[in-house]
LOMITOR-790858 format. One record per residue (C-alpha): x, y, z; residue in one letter. Coordinates in steps of 0.5 Angstrom, whole numbers, padded with zeros to 4 digits, always signed. Each point is the difference from the previous one (the first is absolute). Example, Ala and Ser with C-alpha at 12.3 -4.5 7.8 and 13.67 -1.06 7.14 Angstrom:
BEGIN
+0025-0009+0016A;+0002+0007-0002S;
This chain:
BEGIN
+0087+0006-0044X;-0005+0001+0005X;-0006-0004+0000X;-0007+0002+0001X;+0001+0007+0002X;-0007+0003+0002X;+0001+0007+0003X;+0004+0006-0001X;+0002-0001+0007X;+0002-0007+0000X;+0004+0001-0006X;+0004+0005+0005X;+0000-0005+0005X;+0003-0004-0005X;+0006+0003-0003X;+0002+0003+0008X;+0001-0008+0002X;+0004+0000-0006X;+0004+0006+0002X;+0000-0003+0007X;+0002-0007-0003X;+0006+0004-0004X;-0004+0000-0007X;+0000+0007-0001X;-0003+0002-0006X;+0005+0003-0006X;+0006-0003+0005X;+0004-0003-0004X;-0004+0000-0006X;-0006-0003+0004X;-0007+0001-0003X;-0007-0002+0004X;-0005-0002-0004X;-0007-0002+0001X;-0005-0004-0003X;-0006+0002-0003X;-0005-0005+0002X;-0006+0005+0004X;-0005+0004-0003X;+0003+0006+0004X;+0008-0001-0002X;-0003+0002-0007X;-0005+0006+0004X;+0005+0002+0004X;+0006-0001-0005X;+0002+0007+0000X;+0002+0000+0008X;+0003-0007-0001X;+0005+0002-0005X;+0002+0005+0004X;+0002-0006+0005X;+0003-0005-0005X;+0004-0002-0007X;-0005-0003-0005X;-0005-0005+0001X;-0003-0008-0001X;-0007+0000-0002X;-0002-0006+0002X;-0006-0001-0005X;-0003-0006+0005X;+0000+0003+0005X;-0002+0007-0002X;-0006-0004-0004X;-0003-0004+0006X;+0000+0007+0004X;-0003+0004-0005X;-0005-0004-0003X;-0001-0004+0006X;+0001-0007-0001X;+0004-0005+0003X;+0003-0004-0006X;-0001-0006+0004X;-0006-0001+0002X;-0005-0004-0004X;-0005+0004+0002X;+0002+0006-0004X;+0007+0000-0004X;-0005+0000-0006X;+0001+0007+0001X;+0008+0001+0001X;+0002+0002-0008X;+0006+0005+0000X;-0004+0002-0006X;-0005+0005+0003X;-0001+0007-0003X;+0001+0002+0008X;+0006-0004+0001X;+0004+0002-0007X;-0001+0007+0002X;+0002-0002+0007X;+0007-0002-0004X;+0000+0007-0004X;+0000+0004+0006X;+0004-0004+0004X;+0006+0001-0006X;-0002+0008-0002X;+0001+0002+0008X;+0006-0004+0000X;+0002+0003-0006X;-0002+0007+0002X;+0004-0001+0007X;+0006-0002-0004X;+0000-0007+0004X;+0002-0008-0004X;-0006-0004-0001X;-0001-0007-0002X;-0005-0005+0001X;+0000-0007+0003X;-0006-0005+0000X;-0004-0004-0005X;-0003+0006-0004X;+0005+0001-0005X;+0001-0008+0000X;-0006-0002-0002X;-0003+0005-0004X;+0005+0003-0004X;-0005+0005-0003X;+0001+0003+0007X;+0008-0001+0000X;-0001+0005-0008X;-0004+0004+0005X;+0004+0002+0005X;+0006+0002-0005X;-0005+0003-0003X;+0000+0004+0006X;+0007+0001+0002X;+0002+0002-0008X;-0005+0004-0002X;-0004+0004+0005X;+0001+0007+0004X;-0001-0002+0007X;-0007+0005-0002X;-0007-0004+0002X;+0000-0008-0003X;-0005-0003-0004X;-0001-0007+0000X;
């Protein structure tokens, strides 16, 4: 599982490192996977998955940068919910363009946890929608 990989190019960077290292993805059953916990892991989630297995979205992360909000702040974790219409389309075109890529996805984070209504969405999501445009 790669972390917090923002660019395209650093992800390349990322798996030649590996392959230096011996990890060299579909070697002996190797998988790379990567987290999807940055705005443009999601944008960009068809070049991504020419590079990886499948994906973790990371729903903290995810919602800190795409809402802008650091949950641990007192001045402003007021506003970090997992629920914004924004962020539950987020998690949908993160799953559709997995799905459209052929790649595994799951989720790891608070989200899922805490508001199960979220947890229902996102099999929602996996069970019953094409990968066509999703609506929150």
């Amino acid at each position: 599982m790669v972390p917090f990989c923002r660019r395209v190019e650093e992800a390349k960077r990322v798996i030649e490192a590996m392959a230096g290292n011996g990890l060299v993805r579909g070697e002996n059953g190797l998988e790379i996977y990567v987290m999807c916990e940055i705005p443009n892991n999601v944008i960009e989630i068809d070049e991504f998955s020419e590079l990886f297995d499948g994906f973790s979205i990371g729903s903290n992360d995810l919602t800190q940068l795409t809402l802008g909000v650091d949950r641990d702040s007192e001045i402003v974790a007021f506003d970090f919910d997992e629920r914004d219409p924004g962020m539950l389309k987020m998690f949908a075109l993160a799953i559709s363009g997995a799905k459209r890529n052929h790649c595994h996805i799951g989720i790891c984070g608070e989200a899922p946890a805490n508001y199960p209504e979220i947890a229902k969405y996102l099999v929602s999501r996996v069970l019953t929608r094409s990968a066509s445009t999703p609506r929150a």
